[in-house]
N, C-alpha and C positions, 0 to 999 in steps of 0.2 A: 301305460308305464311312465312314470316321471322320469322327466330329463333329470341325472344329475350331475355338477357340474365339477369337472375337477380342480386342483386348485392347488397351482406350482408349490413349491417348498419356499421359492423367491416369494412369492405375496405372503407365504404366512410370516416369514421373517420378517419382510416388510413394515405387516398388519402389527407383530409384534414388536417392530421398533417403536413406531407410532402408539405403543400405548405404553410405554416408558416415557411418562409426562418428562419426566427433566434428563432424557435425553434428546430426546425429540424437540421441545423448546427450546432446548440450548440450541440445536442443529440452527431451528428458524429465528435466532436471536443473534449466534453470529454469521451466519447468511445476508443477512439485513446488514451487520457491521461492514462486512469485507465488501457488500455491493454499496453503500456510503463511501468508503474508501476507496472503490475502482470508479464512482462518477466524481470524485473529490477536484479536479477540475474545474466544473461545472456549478460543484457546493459551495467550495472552502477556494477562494482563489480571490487575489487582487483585481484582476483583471475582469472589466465590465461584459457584462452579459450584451446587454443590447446598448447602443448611445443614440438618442434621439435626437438632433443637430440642426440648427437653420445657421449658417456661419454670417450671415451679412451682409454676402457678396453674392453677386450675378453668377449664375451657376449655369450653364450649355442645357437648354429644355425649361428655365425658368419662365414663367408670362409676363412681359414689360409692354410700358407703354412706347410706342416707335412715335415719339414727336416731329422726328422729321422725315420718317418714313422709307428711312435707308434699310431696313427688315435686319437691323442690325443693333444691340443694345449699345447705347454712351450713357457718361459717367453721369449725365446731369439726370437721365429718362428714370423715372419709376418702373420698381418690379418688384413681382413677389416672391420673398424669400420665403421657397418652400422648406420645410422640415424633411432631412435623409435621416436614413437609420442604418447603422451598421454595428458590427458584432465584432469587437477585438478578440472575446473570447474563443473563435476560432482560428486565431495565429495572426491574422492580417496585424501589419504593423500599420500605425499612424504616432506622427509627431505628436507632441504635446500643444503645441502652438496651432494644430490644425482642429483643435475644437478650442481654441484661443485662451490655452493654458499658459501662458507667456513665464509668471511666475508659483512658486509653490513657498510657503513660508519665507516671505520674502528675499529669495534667491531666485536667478533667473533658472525657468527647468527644458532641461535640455532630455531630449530619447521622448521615450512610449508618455504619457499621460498618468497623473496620480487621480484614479478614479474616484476613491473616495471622495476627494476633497474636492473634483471635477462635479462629484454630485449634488455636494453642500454648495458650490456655485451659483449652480444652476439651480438648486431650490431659492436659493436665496432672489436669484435675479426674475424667477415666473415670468419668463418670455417663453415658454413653453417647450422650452429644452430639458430633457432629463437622461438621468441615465438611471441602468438595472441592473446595480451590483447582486453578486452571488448570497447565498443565504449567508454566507458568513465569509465578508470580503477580506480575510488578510489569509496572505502567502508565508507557506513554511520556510520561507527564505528572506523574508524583508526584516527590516528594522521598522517595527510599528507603534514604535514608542515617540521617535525623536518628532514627530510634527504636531504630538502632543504638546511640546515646551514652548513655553513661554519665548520669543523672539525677544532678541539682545543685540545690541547695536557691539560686538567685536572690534574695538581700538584698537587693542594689540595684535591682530589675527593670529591667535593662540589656539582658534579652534574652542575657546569653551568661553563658559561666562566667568569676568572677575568682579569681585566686589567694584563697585562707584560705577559701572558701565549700565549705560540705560538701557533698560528694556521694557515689554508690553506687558504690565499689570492685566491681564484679560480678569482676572476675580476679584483683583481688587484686594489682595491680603497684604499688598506691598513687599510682598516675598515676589522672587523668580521662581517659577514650579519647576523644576526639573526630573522627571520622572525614571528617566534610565538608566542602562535597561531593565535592569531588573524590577518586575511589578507583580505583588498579589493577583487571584483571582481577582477580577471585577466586572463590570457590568459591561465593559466593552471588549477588553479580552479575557473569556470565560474562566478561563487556567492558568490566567496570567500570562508572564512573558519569559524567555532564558536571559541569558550571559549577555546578548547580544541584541535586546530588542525582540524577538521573534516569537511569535505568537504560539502559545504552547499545544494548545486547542489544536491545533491549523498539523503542529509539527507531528504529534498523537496521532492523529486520523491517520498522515501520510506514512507515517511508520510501521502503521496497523499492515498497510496495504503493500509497505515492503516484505514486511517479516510474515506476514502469512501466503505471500506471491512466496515467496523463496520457498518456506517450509512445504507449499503444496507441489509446487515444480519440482525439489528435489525429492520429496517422496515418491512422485510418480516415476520418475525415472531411475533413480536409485531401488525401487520396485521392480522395474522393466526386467534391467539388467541382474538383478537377486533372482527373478524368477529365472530369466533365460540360463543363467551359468547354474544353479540348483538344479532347477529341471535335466539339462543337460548332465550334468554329471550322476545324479541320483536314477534314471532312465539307462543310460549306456553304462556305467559302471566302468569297473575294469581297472585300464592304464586310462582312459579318458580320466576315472574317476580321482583316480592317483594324481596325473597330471595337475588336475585342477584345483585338488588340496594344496597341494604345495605351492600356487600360484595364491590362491587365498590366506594360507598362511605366511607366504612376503608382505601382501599387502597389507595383513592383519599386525604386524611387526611395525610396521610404517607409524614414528609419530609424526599424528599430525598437526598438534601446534607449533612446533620445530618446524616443519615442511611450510606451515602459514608465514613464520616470519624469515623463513628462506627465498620464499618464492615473493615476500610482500616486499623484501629488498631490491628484487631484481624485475617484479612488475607490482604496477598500482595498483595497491587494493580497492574491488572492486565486488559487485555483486555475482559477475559473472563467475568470476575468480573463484569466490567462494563458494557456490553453486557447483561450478567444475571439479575443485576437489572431495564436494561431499559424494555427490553422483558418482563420480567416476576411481576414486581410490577410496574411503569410507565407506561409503551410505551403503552399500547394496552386500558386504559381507555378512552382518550379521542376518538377512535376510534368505542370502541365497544356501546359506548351514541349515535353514528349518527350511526351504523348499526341496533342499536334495534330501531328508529325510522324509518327507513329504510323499514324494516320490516312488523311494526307495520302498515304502510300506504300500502302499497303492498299486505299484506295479506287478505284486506277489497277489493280489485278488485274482477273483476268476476274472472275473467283467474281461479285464485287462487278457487273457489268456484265451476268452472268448472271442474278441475282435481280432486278435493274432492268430487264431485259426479262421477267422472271417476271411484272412487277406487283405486285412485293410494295412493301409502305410502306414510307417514309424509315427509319420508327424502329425496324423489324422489321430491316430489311437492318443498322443502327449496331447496335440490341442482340444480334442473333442472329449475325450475318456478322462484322460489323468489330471488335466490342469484344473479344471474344474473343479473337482472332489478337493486338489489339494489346495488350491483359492480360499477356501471356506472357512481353514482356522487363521488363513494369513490375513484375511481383509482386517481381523478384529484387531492386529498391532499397528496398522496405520497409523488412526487418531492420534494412537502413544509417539512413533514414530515423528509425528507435525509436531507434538510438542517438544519431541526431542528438538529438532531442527528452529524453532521457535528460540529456542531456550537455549541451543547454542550458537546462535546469530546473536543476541543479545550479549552471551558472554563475550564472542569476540569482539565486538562494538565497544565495549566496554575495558575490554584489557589493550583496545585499540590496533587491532591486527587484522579489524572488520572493515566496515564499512566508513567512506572518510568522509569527515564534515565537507559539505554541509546537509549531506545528503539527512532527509529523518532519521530517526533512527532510537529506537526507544534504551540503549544501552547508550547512546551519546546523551541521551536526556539522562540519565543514571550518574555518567560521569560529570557533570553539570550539578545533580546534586550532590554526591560528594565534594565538590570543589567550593559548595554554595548553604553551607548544610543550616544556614539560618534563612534559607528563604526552604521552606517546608515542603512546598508545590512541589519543585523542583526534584522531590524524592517520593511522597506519595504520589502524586499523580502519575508517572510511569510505572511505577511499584505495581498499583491499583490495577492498571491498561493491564501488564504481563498477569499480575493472579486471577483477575476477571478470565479474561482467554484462553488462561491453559484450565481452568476450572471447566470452563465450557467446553472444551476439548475435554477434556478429564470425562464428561457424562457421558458427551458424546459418542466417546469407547466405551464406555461400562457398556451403555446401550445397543452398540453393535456388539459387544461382546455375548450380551444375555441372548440378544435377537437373534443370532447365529451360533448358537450355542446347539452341538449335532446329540446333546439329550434331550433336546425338546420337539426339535422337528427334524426327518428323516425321513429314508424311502417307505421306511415300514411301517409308518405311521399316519 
């Protein structure tokens, strides 16, 4: 007799997500984006990976020569300066001056070290010092423009350059280059730059990984809470059920950009903020109206009137029996739902009631192009980042839609 084997409802939807090519790709296409953006750190950062260092000086454990034999090094004795290696990119702070960064375009530089420039140093000097900037070394918060310009001798210290003031021809065109901030794409920063010097590239990735960190947190838990209050109410019924209309329909009365710039008056707007309001007063009403009908239809089966004469508990029969069955058409509005919350983080960024500079932010990049609208970047290239992502989302759902779709796969099938 052959074994045969059976073969959940979960694998065939599964099986059948995976063969919805362009949803399935999409899935492992922004997977790839959002884990880019949660190591962006490590990628996309000013801050040097590794620095490989010999400073000069007599270092405690170095080998010298003891000329006069006191087992103790002096200034005259030979030693060897070994090379240490240490890693900023894990928080440790160091001076600028202590990998003997004294100055940076000539200006004395005072705080953390300009790796970059730290590394063209050290290529330059091949004393076997180096460092290991990130694959793409500029931060979504610096000015990456100004150490581009041309050095000017400041008579008046006015802060800029005037005609007749000397400066360092570095090309030779006998012009001053002055690049800032705003810059095309180009070869060194990919997307160019904003308003303020700031690498667009750098600002994009870190945005990606705010606005989709947000839209997946508040879906999950704005989900939590739709099923808990749906389920509850559509299960018990009643006054329960009554009670908790009327509490849904306060909330559902509630506006909430009025409520955003009420509360963005009286606290700082912030991620959490807005996360808090979606969660906990929006997000989870229009989900928890289709779980309590959900329910409601589920609980009038036998299954359900079977296990009620089993003797089994209230909350065994909702968690084991009913949640399940009623899961199945809710998982396919998620995706929809991420782009909802995607799409209106951007709006509030953008009408300025969101998230506050200088945080990324790809509706702060919006607003930037509007203000900017002869540098073009500035408006495709965020444009692009939101239609790209909600596209991909967009399949995403189709594909969970078709794949869990209960005329294709079923108990009785």
């Amino acid at each position: 007799m052959s074994n045969i084997k059976s073969d959940s409802i979960l694998r065939k939807r599964i099986r059948r997500f995976k063969s919805i090519k362009r949803g399935y790709y999409s899935l492992i296409i922004l997977m790839s984006l959002y884990l880019i953006s949660l190591l962006a750190p490590f990628l996309i950062n000013k801050t040097a990976l590794m620095v490989c260092y010999a400073n000069n000086q007599y270092d405690q454990g170095e080998t010298f020569t003891d000329l006069n034999g006191n087992k103790m090094w002096d200034e005259n004795e030979i030693f060897q300066d070994q090379h240490q290696y240490y890693f900023p990119i894990f928080g440790k702070y160091y001076e600028a001056n202590f990998f003997g960064q004294d100055s940076v375009m000539g200006k004395k530089k005072f705080g953390s070290p300009h790796y970059r420039i730290l590394k063209e140093n050290f290529n330059k000097e091949d004393n076997g010092n180096y460092v290991i900037m990130p694959f793409y070394p500029f931060d979504p918060f610096e000015d990456a423009i100004s150490e581009r310009d041309e050095l000017y001798e400041d008579r008046n210290n006015n802060g800029q350059w005037d005609e007749g003031e000397i400066f360092i021809d570095e090309n030779g065109d006998e012009k001053r280059n002055d690049y800032g901030p705003v810059t095309f794409p180009n070869a060194i920063n990919l997307l160019g730059t904003d308003n303020q010097g700031r690498d667009v590239f750098a600002r994009l990735i870190y945005g990606l990984k705010v606005s989709l960190t947000f839209a997946l947190v508040v879906t999950i838990f704005s989900y939590s809470i739709g099923i808990i209050v749906g389920g509850t109410l559509g299960y018990f019924g009643g006054k329960v059920d009554l009670f908790g209309l009327r509490l849904i329909e306060i909330f559902s009365a509630m506006p909430f950009l009025f409520l955003m710039m009420i509360l963005g008056q009286i606290f700082k707007p912030s991620i959490m903020l807005l996360a808090f309001m979606y969660m906990f007063i929006t997000g989870w009403i229009g989900i928890s109206w289709y779980v309590r009908g959900e329910f409601y239809r589920e609980k009038a089966k036998d299954y359900v009137s079977a296990a009620v004469s089993m003797g089994q508990s209230t909350w065994k029969i909702i968690i084991k029996h009913i949640l399940p069955n009623a899961l199945t058409p809710i998982i396919t509005f998620a995706p929809f739902a991420v782009i909802g919350y995607i799409s209106a983080l951007v709006s509030l960024d953008f009408l300025g009631f969101g998230l506050q500079p200088p945080t990324p932010s790809w509706g702060e990049l919006l607003v930037q192009g509007k203000a900017n609208l002869q540098y073009w970047h500035l408006i495709i290239v965020p444009l692009s980042a939101i239609g790209v992502t909600l596209f991909l989302i967009t399949f995403i759902g189709e594909a969970i839609r078709e794949a869990f779709d209960p005329k294709v796969f079923s108990r009785l099938r």
